[in-house]
Backbone as CSV, one residue per row, in Angstrom:
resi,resn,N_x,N_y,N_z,CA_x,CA_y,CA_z,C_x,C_y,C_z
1,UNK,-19.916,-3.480,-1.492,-19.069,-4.143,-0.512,-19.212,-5.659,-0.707
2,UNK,-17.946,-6.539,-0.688,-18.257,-7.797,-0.842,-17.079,-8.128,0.164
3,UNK,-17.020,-9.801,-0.099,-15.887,-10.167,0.660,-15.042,-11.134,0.017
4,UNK,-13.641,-11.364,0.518,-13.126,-12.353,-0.384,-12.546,-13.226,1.236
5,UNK,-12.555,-14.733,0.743,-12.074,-15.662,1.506,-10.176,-15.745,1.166
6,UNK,-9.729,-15.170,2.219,-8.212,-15.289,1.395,-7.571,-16.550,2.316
7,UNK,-7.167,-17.453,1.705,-6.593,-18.747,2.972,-7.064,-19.075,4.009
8,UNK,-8.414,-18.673,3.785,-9.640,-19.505,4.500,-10.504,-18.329,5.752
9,UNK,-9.499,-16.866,5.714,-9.874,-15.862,6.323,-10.572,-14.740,5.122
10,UNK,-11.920,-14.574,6.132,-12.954,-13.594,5.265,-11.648,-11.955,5.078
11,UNK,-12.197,-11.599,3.859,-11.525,-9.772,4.144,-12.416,-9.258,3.201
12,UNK,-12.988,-7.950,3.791,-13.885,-7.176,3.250,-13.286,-6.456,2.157
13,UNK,-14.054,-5.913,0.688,-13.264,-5.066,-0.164,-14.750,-4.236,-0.245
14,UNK,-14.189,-3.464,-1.498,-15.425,-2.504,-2.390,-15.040,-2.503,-3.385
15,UNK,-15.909,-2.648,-4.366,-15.461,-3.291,-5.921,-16.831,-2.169,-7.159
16,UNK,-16.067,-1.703,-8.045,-17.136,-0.966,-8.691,-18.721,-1.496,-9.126
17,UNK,-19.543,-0.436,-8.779,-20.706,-0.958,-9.166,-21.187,-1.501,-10.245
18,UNK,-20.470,-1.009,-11.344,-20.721,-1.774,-12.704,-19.467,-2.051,-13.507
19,UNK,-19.146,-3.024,-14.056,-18.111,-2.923,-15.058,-18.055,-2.143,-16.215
20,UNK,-16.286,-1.603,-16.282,-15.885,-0.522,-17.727,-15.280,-0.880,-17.857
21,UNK,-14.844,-0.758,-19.520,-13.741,-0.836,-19.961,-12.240,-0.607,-19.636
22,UNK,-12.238,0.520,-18.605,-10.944,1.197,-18.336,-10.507,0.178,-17.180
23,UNK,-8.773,0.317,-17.315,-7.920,-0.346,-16.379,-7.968,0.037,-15.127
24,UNK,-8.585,-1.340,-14.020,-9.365,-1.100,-12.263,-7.827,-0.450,-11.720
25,UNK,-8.266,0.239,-10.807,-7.008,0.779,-9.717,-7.066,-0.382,-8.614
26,UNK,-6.495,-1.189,-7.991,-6.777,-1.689,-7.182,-5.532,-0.437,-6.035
27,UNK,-6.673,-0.185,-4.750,-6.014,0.189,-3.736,-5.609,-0.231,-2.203
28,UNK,-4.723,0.007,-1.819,-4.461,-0.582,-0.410,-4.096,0.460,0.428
29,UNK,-4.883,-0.052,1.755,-4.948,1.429,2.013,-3.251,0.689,3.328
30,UNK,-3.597,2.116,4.551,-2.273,1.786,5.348,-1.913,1.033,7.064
31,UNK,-1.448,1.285,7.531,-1.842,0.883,8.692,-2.678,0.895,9.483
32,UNK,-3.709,0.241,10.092,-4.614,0.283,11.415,-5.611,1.225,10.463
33,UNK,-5.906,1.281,9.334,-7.042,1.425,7.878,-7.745,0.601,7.419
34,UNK,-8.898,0.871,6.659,-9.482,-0.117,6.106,-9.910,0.299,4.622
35,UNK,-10.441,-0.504,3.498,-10.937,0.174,1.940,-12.016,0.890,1.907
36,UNK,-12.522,1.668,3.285,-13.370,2.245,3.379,-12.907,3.893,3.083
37,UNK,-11.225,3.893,3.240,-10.835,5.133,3.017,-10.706,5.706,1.762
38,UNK,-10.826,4.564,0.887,-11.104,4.469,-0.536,-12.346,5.248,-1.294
39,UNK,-12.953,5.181,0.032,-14.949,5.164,-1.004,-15.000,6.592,-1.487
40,UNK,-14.329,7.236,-0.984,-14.594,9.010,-2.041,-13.947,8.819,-3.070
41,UNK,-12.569,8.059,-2.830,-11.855,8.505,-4.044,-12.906,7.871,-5.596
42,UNK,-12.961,6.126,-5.260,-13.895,5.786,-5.999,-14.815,6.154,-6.630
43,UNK,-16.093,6.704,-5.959,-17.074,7.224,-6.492,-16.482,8.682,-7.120
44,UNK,-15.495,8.922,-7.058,-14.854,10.642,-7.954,-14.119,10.111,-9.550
45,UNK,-13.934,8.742,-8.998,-13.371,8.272,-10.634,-14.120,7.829,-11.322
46,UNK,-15.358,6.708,-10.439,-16.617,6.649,-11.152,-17.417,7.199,-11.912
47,UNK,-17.962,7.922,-10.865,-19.705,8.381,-11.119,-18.874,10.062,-12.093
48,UNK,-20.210,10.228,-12.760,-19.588,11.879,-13.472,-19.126,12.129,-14.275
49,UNK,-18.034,10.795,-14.749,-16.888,10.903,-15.853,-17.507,10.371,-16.998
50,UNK,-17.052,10.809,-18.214,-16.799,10.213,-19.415,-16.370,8.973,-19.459
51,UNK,-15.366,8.577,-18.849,-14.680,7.505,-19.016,-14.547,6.864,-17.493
52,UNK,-15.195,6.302,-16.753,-15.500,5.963,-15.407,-14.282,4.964,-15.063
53,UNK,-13.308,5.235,-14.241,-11.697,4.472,-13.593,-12.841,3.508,-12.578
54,UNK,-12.718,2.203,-12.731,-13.176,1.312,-11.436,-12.001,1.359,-10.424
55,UNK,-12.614,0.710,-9.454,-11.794,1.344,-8.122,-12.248,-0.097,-7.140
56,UNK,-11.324,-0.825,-6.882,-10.758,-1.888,-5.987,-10.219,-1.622,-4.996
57,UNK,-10.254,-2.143,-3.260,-10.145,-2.050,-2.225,-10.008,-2.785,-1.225
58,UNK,-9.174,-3.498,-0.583,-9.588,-4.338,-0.361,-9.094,-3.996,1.438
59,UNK,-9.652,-4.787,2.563,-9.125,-4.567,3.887,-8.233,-5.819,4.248
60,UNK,-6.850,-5.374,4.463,-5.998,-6.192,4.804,-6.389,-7.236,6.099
61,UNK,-5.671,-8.564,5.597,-6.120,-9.287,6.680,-5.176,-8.650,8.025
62,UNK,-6.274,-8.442,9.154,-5.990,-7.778,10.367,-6.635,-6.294,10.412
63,UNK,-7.253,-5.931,9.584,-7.627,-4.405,9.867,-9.079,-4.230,9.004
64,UNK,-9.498,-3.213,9.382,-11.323,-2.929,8.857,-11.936,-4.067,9.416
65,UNK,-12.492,-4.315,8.542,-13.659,-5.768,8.626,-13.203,-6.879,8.190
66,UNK,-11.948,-7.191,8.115,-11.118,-8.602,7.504,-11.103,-9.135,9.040
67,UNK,-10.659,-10.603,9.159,-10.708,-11.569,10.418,-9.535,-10.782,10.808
68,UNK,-9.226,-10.973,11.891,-8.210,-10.379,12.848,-7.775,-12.253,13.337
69,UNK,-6.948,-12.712,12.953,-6.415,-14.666,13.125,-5.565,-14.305,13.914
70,UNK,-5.467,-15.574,14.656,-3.938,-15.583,15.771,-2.678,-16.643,14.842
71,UNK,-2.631,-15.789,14.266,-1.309,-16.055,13.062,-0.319,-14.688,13.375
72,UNK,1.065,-14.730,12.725,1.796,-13.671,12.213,1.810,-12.629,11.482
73,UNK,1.016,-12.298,11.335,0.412,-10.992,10.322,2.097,-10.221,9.995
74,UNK,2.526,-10.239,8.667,4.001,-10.211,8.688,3.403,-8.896,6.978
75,UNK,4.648,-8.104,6.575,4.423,-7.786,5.345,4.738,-8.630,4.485
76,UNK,4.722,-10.159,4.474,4.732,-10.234,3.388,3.615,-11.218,3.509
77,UNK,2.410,-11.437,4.300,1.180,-12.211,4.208,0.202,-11.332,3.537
78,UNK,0.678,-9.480,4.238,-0.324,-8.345,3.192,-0.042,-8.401,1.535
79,UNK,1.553,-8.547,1.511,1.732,-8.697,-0.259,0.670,-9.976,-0.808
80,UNK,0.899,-11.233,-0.640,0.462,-12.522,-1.037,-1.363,-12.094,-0.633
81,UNK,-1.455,-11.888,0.020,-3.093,-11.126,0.350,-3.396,-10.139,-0.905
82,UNK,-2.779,-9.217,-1.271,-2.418,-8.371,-2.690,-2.594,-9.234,-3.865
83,UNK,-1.844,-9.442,-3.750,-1.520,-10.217,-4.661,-2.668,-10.943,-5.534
84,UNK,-3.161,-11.999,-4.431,-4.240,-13.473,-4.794,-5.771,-12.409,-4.891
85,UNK,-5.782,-11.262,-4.086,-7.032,-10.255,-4.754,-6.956,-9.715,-6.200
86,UNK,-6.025,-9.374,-6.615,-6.128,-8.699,-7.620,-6.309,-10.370,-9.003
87,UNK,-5.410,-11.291,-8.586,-5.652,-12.127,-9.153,-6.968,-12.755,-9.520
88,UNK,-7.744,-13.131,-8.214,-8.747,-14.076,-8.078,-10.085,-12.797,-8.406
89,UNK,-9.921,-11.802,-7.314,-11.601,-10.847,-7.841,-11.380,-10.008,-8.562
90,UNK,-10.135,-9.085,-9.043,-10.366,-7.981,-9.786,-10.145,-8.667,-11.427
91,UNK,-9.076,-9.813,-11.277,-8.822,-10.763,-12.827,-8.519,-10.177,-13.634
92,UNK,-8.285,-9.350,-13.543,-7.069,-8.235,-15.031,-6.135,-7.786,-14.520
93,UNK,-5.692,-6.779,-15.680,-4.519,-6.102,-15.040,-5.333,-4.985,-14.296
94,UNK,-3.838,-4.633,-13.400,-4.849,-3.103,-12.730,-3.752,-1.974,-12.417
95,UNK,-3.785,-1.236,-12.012,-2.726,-0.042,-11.351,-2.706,-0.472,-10.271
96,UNK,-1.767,-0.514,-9.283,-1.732,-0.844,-8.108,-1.494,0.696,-6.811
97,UNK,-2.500,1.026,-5.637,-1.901,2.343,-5.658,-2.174,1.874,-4.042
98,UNK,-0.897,2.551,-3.674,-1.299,2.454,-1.516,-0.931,3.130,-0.876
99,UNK,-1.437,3.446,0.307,-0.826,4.139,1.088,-0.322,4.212,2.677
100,UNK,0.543,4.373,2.522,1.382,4.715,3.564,2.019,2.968,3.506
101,UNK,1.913,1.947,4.507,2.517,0.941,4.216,1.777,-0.047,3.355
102,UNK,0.333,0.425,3.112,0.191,0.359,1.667,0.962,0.046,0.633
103,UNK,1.594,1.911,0.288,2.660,1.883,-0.655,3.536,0.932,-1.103
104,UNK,4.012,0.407,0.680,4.783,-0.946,0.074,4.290,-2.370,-0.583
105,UNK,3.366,-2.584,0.214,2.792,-3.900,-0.433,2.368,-3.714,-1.823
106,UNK,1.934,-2.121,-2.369,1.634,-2.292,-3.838,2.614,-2.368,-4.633
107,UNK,3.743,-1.693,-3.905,4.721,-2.302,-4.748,5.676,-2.929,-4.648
108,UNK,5.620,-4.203,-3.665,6.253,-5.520,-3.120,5.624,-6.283,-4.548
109,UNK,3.630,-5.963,-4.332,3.294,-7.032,-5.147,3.416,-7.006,-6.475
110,UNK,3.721,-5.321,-6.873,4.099,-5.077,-8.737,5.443,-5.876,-9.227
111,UNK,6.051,-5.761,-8.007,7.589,-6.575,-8.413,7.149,-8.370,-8.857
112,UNK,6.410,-8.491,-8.150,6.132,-10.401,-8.696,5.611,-10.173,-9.453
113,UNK,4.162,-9.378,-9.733,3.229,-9.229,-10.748,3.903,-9.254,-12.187
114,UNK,4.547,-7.792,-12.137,5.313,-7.389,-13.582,4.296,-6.635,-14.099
115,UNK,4.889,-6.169,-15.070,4.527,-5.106,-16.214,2.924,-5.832,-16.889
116,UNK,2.772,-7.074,-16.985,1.339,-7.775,-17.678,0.563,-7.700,-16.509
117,UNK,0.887,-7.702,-15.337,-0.894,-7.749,-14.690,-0.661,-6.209,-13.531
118,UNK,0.646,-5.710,-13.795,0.765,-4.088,-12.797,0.854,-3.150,-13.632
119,UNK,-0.365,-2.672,-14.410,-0.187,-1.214,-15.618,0.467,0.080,-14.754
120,UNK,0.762,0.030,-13.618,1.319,0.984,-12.942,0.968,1.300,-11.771
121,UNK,2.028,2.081,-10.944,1.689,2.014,-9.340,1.493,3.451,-9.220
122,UNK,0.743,3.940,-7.836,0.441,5.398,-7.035,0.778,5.194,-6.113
123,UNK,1.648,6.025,-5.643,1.889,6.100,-4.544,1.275,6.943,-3.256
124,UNK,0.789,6.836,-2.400,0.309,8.231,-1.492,0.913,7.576,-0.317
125,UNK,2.074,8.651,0.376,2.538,8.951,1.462,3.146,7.751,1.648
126,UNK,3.706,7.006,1.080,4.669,5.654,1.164,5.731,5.332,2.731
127,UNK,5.154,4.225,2.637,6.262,4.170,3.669,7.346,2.717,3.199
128,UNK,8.022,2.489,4.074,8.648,1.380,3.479,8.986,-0.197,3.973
129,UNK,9.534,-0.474,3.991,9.400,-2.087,4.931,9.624,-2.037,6.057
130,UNK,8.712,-3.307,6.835,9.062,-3.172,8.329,10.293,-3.699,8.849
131,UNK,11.037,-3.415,9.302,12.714,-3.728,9.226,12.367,-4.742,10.894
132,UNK,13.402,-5.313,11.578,13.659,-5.712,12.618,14.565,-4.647,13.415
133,UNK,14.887,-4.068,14.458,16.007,-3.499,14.930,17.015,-3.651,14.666
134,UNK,17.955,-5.407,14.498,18.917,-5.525,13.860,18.890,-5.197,12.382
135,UNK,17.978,-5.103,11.707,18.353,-5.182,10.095,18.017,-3.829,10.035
136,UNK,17.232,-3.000,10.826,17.304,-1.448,10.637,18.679,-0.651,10.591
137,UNK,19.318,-1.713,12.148,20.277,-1.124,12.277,21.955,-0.936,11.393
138,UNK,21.846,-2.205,10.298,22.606,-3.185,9.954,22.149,-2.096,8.370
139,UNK,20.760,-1.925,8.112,21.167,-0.549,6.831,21.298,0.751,7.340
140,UNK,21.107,1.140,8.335,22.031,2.645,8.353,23.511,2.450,8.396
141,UNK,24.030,1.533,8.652,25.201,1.099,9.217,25.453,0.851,7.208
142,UNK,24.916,0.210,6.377,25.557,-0.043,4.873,25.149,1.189,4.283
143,UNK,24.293,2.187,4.612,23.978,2.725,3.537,24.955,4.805,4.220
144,UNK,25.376,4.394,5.603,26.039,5.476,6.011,25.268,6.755,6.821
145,UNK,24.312,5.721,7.371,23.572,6.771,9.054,22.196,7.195,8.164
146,UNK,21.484,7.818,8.851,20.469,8.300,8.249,20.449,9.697,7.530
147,UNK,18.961,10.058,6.420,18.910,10.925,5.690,19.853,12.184,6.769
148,UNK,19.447,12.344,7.788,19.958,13.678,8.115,21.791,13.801,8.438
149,UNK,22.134,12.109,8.677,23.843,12.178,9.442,24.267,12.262,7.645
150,UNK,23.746,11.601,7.160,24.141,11.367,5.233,24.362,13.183,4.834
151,UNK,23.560,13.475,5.320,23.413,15.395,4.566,24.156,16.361,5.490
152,UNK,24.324,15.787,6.646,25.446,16.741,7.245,27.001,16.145,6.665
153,UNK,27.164,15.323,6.426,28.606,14.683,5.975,28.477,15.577,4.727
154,UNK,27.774,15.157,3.529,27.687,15.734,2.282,28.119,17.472,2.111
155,UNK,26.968,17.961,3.386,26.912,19.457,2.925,27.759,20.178,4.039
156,UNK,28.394,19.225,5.213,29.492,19.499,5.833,28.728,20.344,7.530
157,UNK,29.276,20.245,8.101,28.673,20.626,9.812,28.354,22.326,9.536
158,UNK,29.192,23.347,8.609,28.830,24.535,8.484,27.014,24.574,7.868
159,UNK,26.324,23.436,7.753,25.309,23.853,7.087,24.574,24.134,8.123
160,UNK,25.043,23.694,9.580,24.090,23.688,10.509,22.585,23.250,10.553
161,UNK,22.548,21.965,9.939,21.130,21.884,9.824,20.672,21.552,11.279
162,UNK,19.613,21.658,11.955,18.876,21.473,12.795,19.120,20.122,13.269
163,UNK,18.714,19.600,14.382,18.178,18.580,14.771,16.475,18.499,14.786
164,UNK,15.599,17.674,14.442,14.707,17.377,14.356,13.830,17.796,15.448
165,UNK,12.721,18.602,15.335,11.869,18.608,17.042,10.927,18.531,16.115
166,UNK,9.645,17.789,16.765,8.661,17.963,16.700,7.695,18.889,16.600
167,UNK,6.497,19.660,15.643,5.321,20.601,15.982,4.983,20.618,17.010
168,UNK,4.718,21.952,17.830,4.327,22.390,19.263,3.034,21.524,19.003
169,UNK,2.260,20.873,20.352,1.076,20.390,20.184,-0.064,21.411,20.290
């Protein structure tokens, strides 16, 4: 466990115990998470193997053990937070892998990165940008209602698909 100073706010990561040769995963984990959700996967790519995957983690500023600041905590302070880690402590290229809104920032930050410092992204359980109400509303409205109004138009009202309920609790 170490820490990195990102724009003058501490954020906790976990960084492999020894250096290898092989290309680091850096991971991000998801909302109201920290890189602590990381530590199995890590030590399973580590320890055991032939060829030991290092494993990067870092806790977004606002969640785990990173400062919690009375700033805007916005998605795109988690990308640039992404970003300046993989730059400044991991210093190579790496895979970028996250989850849930994770997902997005790893791959908000592969899009600036590029192909020389993002050898490739993972996705687990992705989610996608945080929209405003108007601009949520403003792409169902361009892209033609949501997945389910889109698939009843397509496959026509005889498909009868359901309306959505929730699992009994």
């Amino acid at each position: 466990v170490g820490y990195f100073r990102w724009r003058g706010y501490l954020c906790r990561y976990i960084a492999p115990v020894e250096d290898c040769d092989s290309i680091p995963i850096l991971a991000v984990h998801g909302f109201a998470a920290s890189c602590m959700q990381f530590t199995g996967l890590a030590e399973a790519l580590h320890f055991g193997r032939e060829k030991p995957m290092p494993v990067y983690a870092l806790d977004l500023i606002g969640f785990g053990h990173a400062e919690k600041p009375p700033l805007s905590i916005t998605q795109y302070v988690w990308e640039q937070c992404v970003k300046d880690f993989l730059l400044g402590v991991v210093g190579r290229p790496a895979v970028l892998m996250g989850n849930s809104i994770g997902g997005y920032m790893a791959q908000s930050a592969a899009a600036f990165l590029g192909p020389d410092l993002c050898r490739g992204i993972v996705l687990l359980n992705s989610a996608g940008p945080l929209l405003s109400m108007e601009d949520y509303q403003k792409l169902l409205q361009s892209s033609g209602g949501t997945v389910l109004e889109r698939m009843r138009k397509g496959y026509g009202e005889e498909a009868q698909l359901p309306q959505y309920a929730p699992p009994p609790q």
